[in-house]
C-alpha positions as CSV (number, residue, x, y, z in Angstrom):
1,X,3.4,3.9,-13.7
2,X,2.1,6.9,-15.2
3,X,4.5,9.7,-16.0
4,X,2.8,13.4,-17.0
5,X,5.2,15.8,-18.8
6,X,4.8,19.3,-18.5
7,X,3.6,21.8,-16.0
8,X,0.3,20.9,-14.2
9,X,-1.8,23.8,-12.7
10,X,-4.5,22.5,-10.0
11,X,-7.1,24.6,-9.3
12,X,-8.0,22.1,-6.2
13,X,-5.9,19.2,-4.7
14,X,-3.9,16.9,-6.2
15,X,-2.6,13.4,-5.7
16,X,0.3,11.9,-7.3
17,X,1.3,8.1,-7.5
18,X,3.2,8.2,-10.4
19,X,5.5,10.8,-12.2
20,X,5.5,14.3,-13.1
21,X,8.3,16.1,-15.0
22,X,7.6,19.6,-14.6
23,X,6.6,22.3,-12.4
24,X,3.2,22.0,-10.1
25,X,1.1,24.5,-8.7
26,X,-1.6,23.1,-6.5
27,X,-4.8,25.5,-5.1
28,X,-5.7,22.9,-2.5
29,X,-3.9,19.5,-0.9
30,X,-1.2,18.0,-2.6
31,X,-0.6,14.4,-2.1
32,X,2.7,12.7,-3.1
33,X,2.3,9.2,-2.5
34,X,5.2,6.8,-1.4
35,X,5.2,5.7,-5.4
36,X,5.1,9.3,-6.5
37,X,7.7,11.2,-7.8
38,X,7.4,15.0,-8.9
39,X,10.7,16.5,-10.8
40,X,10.3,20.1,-10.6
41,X,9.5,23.0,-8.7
42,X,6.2,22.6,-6.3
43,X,4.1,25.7,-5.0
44,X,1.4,24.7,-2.5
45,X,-1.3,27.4,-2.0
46,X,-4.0,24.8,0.0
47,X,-3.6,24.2,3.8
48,X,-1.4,21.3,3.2
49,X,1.0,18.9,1.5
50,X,1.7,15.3,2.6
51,X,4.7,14.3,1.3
52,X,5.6,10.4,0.8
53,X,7.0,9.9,-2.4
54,X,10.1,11.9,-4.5
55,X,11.2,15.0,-4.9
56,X,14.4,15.0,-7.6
57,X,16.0,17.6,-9.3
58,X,15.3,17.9,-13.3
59,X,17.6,16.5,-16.0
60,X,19.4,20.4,-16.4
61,X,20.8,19.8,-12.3
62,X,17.8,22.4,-11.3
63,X,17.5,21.7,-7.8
64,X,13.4,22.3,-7.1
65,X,11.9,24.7,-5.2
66,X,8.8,23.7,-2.7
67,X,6.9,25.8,-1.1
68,X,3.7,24.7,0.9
69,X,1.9,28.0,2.2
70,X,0.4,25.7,5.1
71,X,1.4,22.5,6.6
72,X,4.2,20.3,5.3
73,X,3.9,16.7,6.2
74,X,6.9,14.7,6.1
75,X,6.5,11.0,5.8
76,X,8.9,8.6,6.7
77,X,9.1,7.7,3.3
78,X,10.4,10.8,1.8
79,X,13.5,11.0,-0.3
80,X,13.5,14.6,-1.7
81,X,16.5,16.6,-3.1
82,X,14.9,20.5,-2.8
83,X,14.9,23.5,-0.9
84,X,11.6,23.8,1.3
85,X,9.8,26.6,2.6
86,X,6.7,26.1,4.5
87,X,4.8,27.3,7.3
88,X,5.0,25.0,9.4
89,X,6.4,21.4,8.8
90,X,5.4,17.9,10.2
91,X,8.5,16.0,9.7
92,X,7.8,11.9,10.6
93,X,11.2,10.1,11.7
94,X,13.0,8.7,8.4
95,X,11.7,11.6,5.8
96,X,15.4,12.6,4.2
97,X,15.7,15.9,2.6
98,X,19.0,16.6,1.0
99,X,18.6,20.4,0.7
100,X,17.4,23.7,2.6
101,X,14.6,24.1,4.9
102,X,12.7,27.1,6.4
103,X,9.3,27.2,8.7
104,X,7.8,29.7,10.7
105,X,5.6,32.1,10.8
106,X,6.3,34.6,8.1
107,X,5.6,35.7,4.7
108,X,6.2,32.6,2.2
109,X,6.6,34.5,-0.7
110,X,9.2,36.9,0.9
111,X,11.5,33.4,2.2
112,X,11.0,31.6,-1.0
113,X,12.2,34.5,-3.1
114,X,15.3,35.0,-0.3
């Protein structure tokens, strides 16, 4: 697969089957497919993220930071190790996060920063 190096700036939606090594900033839907894999930090400012694919830390032991401003949808197929903050979550039996997660109605920049 493809792998992208650096840190990708969408100003719409993104879809990811292969693998990024760096941060992503997405201004509309972010879709991690079950064969994608994003090493970094991962700011959603769209509605939603469906989330199939990887989440790893980067080589330095940096454990990512996601934050979806709307809608997190967990697949089953999710492996990610990250601290989420999101809105509101989706989570499908099987996803595994190894990491923090916080949802609810508040301010996401505010719980992400905490």
């Amino acid at each position: 697969g493809s792998v992208f190096q650096g840190d990708l700036d969408c100003a719409a939606g993104l879809w990811v089957d292969g693998k990024i090594v760096g941060n992503v900033v997405v201004h509309g839907v972010l879709v991690l497919a079950p064969t994608g894999e994003i090493c970094g930090d991962v700011r959603v400012r769209g509605p939603r993220a469906v989330l199939a694919g990887r989440i790893t830390p980067r080589a330095d032991g940096h454990i990512p930071q996601v934050v979806i401003e709307g809608v997190a949808h967990m697949a089953h197929s999710l492996n990610a190790t990250a601290d989420f903050t999101a809105v509101d979550i989706d989570w499908h039996h099987g996803a595994t996060i190894e990491g923090k997660v916080r949802s609810g109605n508040f301010d996401v920049e505010r719980a992400a920063a905490a």
